[in-house]
Steps between C-alpha positions, in 0.01 A plus 500: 500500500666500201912642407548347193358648227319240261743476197353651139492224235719526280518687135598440162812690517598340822473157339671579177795612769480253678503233254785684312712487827413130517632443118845658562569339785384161405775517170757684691504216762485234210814700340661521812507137551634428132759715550622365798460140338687605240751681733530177694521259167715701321289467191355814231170648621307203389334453853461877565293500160341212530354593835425836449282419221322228678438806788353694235285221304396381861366826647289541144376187492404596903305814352371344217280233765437788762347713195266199387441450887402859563261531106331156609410607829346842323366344204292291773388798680416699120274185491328435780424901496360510170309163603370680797389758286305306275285353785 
């Protein structure tokens, strides 16, 4: 007997939120942490920018490998399908 419902897979829009949640967070914890280095040294915002944009060019470079992951892994399929249909 079953409760739990099996879970739907999830859509486009509900990645696109997701991964837009993700983004935010990731810099505003990476700007969070400059600021309070900068707090702490007593120094301009150097850390707080520094580190925010590393957040930023981190999490694109992250999307920029999980896109090529994700077209590989379909470009594969595209093929073997249109192999299979060959046969």
């Amino acid at each position: 007997m079953k409760f739990i419902p099996t879970p739907k897979p999830m859509t486009p829009v509900d990645k696109g939120i997701s991964q837009g949640a993700e983004l935010a967070a990731g810099v505003l914890v990476f700007f969070l942490i400059g600021l309070g280095i900068d707090t702490w040294l007593g120094t301009v915002p150097v850390f707080m920018i520094v580190l925010t944009v590393f957040g930023v060019v981190g999490y694109f470079v992250r999307m920029y490998y999980a896109y090529n992951s994700v077209m590989a892994k379909l470009e594969k399929e595209r093929s073997e399908k249109s192999r299979g249909d060959q046969a």
